[in-house]
VEXNUVO-650957 format. One record per atom (N, C-alpha, C): x, y, z; residue in one letter. Coordinates in steps of 0.2 Angstrom, whole numbers, plus 5000, padded with zeros to 4 digits. Layout:
! VEXNUVO-650957
XYZA/...
This chain:
! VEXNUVO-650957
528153095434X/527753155434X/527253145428X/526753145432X/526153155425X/526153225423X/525853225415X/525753295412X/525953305405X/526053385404X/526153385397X/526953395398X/527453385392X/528053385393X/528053475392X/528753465393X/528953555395X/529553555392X/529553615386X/530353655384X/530853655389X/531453625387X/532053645396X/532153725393X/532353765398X/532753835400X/533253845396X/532953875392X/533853895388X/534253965390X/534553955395X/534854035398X/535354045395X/535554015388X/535954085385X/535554125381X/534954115379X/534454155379X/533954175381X/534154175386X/533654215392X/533954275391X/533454315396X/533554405395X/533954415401X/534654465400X/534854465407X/534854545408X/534954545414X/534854625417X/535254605422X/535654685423X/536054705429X/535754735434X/536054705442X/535654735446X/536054825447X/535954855448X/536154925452X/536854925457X/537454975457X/537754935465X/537354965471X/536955005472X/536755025478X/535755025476X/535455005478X/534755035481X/534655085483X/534155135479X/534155185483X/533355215484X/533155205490X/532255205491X/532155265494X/531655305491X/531455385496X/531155355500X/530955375505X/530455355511X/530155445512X/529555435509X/529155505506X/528255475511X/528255455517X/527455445519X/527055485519X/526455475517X/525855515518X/525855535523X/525755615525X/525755655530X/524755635534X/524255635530X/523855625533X/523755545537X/524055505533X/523755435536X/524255435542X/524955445541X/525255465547X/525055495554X/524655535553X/524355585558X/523755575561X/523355505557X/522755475556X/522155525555X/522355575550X/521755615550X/521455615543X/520955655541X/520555675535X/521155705531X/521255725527X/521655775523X/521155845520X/521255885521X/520955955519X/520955935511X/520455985509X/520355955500X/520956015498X/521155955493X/521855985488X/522455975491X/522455925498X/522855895499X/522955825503X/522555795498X/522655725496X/523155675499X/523655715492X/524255675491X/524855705492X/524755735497X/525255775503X/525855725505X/526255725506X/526855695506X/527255725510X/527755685513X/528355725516X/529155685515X/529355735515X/530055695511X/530655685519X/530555605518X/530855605528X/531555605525X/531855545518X/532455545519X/532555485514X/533255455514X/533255415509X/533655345512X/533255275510X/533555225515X/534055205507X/534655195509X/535155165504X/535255065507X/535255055500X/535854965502X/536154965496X/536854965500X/537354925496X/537354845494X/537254835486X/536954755487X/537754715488X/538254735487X/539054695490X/538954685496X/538954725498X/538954685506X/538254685511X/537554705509X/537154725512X/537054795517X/537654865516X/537754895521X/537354945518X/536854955527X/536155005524X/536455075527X/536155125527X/536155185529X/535655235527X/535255255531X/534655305531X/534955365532X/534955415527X/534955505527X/535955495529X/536555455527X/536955445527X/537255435533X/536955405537X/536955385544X/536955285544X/537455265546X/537355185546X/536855155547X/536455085546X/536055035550X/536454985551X/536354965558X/536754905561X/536254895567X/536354855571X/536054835576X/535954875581X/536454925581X/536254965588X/535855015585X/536055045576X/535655115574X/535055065574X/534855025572X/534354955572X/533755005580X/533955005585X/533754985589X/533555045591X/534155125590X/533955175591X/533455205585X/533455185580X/532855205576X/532355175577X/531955125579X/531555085584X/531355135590X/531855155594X/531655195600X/531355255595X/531755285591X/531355355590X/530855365586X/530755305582X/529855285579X/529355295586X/529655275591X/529155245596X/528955315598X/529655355600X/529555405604X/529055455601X/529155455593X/528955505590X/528155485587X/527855405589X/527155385588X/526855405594X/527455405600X/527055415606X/526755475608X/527155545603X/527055625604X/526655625598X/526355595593X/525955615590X/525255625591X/524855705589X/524355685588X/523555645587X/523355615590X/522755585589X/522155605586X/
């Protein structure tokens, strides 16, 4: 390799950090872009609070608003995205 030489990695001095046991992410979308419209003044940053997706980092197990994710809930929450883009306002 051509170049400049390089310090090696010293990882008993590196910084360590703990991850969390569980992930936990609101899922909070913007009410207008959702709806694809303008927002009225003074409500911008309108929000809705749908629910909260968890992961357990042990073994990957998800669940939205305390309901499983797995293949099947995978496929039913798919179908009701759709359902619920398909009733929405334009």
């Amino acid at each position: 390799m051509r170049g400049n030489p390089v310090a090696p990695a010293d990882l008993a001095t590196a910084p360590r950090f703990t991850l969390p046991e569980e992930l936990v992410l609101p899922v909070t979308p913007d009410v207008f872009t959702f709806l694809g419209r303008a927002p009225a003044r003074g409500l911008e940053q309108l929000r809705v609070n749908v629910g909260e997706l968890r992961i357990r980092l042990s073994d990957g197990r998800a669940t939205f608003n305390g309901q499983p994710l797995g293949p099947t809930a995978d496929a039913d929450l798919v179908a009701a995205c759709r359902q619920l883009l398909a009733n929405s306002p334009r």
